[in-house]
Every structure is written in C-alpha cells, then in structure tokens.
N, C-alpha and C positions, 0 to 999 in steps of 0.2 A: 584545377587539378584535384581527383578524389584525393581524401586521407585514407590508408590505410585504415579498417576497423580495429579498437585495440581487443585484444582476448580475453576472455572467461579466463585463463585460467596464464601466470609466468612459474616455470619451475627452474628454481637457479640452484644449477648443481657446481661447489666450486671443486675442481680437479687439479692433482699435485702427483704427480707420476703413475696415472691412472691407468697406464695403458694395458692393464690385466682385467679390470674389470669393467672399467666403462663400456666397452662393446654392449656387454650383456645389460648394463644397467638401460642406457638408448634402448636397445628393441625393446626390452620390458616396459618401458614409459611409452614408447611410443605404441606397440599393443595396446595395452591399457585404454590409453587417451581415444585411440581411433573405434575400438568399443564403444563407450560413451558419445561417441559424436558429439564435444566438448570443442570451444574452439583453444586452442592455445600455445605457446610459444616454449621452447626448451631454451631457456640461456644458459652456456657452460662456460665456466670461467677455468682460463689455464693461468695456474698463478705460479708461474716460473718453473714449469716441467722441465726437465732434462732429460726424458725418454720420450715415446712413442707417444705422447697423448694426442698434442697437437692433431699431430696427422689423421689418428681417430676423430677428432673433432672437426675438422676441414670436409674429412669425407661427409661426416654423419649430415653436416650443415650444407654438402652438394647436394644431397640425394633427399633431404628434406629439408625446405623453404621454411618450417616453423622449427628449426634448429638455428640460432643466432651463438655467438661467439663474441666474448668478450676476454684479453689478458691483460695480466700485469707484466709488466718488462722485467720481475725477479722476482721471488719468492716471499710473499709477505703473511702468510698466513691464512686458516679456513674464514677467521672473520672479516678482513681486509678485501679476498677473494667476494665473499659473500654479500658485502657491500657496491662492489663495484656491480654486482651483476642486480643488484636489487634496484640503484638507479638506473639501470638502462630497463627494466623490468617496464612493461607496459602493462599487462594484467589488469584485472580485476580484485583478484585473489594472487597472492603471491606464495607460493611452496618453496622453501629452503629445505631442503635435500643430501645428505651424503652420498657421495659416489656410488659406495656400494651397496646401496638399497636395502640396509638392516631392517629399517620398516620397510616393508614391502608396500609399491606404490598402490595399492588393492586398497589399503586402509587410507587412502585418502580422502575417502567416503565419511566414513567419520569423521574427521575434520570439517567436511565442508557440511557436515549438517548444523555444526554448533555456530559456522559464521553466520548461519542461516537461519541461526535461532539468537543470535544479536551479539556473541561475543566479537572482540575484536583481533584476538588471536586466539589458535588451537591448536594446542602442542602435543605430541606424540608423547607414552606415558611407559617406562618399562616397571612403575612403582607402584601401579596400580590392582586390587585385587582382580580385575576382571581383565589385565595383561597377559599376554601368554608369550615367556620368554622359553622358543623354542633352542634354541643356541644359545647358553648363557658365555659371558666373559671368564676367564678365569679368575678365582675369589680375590686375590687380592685388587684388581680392579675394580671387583661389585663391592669391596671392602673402601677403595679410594674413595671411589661412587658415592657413596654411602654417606662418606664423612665430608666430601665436601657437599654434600648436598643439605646436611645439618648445619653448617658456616652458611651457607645462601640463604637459608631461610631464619636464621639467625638475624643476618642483617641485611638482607633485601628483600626477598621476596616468602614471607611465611606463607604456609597452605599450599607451598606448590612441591610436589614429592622428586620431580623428575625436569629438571632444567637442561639436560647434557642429550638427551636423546635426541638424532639429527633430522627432525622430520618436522618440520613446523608450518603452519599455516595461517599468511597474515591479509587484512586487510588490506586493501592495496597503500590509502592512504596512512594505518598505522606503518607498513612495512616502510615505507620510504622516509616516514618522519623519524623512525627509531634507527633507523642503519643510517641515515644522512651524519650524525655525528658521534658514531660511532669511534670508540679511539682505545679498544682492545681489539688488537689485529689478529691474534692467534683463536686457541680455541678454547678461552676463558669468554665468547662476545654473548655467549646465550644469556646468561644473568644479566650484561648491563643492559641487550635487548629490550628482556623480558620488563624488567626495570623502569627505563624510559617508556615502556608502553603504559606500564601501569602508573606511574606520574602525571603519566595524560588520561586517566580513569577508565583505560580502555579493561574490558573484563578479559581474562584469561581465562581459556576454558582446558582443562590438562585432561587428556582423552588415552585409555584405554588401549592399546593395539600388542598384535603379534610385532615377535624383537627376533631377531637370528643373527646372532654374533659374526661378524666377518672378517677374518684374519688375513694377513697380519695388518697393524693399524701403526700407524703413523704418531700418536698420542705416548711422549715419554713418560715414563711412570714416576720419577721424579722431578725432571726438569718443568714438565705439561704443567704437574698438579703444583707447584712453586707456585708458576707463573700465572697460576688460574688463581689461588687463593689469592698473591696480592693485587691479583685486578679486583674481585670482587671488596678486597677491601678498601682501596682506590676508590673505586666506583662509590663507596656507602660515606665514607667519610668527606670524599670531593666534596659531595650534596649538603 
C-alpha cells in the first residue's frame, strides 16, 4: 500500500475562539498556496474553543483534503496548541501562524528564501528598519513589546529584535525537535523556541515583513506579560 507523499509546505494555525476571523484567514492561505502550486497541508488546532470555531474548522477540513485538524480537550494555551499541531505536522517547512494573519501570508516568500539560503529558522520581524508596520498596536503594547524584548535578549537570545511576532518559519526537523519539549504553554513559547533552536546551532535568520495590527487580541497586558517575563527567566536560569 502507497504512503501518502509528505508536503513542501505544514502551516499550524492554533485557534482559541476564532470563529470571527478564521473564515477569512483559510481562504487567504488557501488562495495564496494554490497560486504557487506548492504542495501543502493546513493543520488547525482548536484549543478548547467555546464558540463557533470547531464547526469552521470541520467544514474548512470537508471541502479541503489538505486541511487536517487537531484539538485539545480544554484550553491550554497558543504554545501548547502550537505544539500539538507541530507533531502531527508532516511538512518539509513548518509555518506557525496566528489566526488572524497580521503577517500577511504573501510574505512567506521571504521566509522561505532564507531556509533556502541554510538558516534553520526565519522569523517574521515588526523591529526591523525595512518593516512596514501598517497597523501599529496601541503604544503602550509597542511600549510592553519593547521592554520585554530587552529582558529576551538580555538573557537568551541577543541579536534578535523581534521574538513575539506570530509568523515563523521552521525547519521541519528543527521545528519538531524545539516544540517536542516545549513546557511554556501560553504565549511566553517563542523565546524558549527560539532558544532550544539556537542551543542546537541552528542559525536564525529574523526577516523584515509588513505587520497590521488585528484587534481585539486575546493577550492580557498584565497578567500575559507576568507570565511571559517569568518563563523566560525559567527558561535562562533552568539551563
């Protein structure tokens, strides 16, 4: 019996009461994707929705064979989420993804030329001079932004300007080795990611792209950035 071929391309978007924008985020990926004449798989992970997403995701997945579905039984968080769907990820390249496609999936183009020039991940960049942040955050976010992004490079990852932007693009084999033992479930996971990749000497290449802020966001402005500072300090000091 043949094997299934695995695809060029897994893009794991994890959803948490989505059902307002994922519509629009699926046809934009899938537009895109079928463009390119790229082969590749959508995995959506529903990580304990309580509204309509589900059922978005059941249809998107009848009406297209390269939309797969993975959930959590309760709500565990975007990294948690992000994990789960990165193991079942078959790819080649693996794209982790926010719902609501602040990078627009157009600049995935970018990304994939740097895997292509030997890094081993390429992350989306809102910090970079040749960024174009169409839709900015309101300041005191690009203020939070900002300062927790001086603590990451402080003690994990210096050189890298921009760890929080939701658009990342990994190796297949970095992506499975860095989220397999993943153990910040919220949405502090991008630094210890970022982190365990680069322990393994994998290069990081941090790339440039349009940003459009999409409201409202899920992210508490106090309780989020608590609980993100002491992962990252977790994460520096465990080691």
């Amino acid at each position: 019996m043949e094997t299934e071929a695995s695809p060029e391309l897994s893009i794991v978007i994890p959803c948490y009461n989505e059902e307002q924008r994922l519509p629009r985020t699926i046809e934009q990926i899938e537009r895109y994707l079928a463009g390119t004449g790229a082969s590749y798989e959508l995995i959506l992970v529903d990580d304990g929705s309580t509204d309509g997403t589900r059922k978005i995701m059941d249809a998107a997945a009848e009406r297209n064979r390269s939309v797969r579905l993975e959930a959590l039984p309760h709500n565990r968080g975007k990294g948690r989420a992000l994990a789960e769907g990165v193991a079942a990820a078959r790819g080649t390249e693996i794209l982790v993804s926010d719902a609501d496609l602040s990078t627009p999936i157009e600049e995935l183009d970018k990304l994939r030329a740097e895997l292509h020039s030997g890094a081993g991940v390429a992350i989306a960049s809102r910090a970079m001079k040749k960024s174009r942040v169409e839709i900015s955050q309101p300041v005191y976010r690009v203020l939070m932004g900002k300062a927790f992004n001086l603590l990451v490079q402080a003690v994990l990852l210096p050189g890298i300007w921009d760890t929080q932007c939701g658009f990342k693009l990994f190796r297949a084999d970095v992506a499975h080795d860095a989220f397999a033992g993943l153990t910040t479930d919220g949405f502090g996971y991008d630094p210890e990611v970022l982190y365990r990749a680069k322990r393994r000497g994998v290069r990081i290449a941090e790339v440039p792209v349009v940003w459009r802020n999409s409201a409202p966001t899920k992210v508490s402005p106090i309780k989020s950035s608590i609980d993100m500072f002491r992962h990252v300090l977790r994460i520096r000091f465990r080691r």
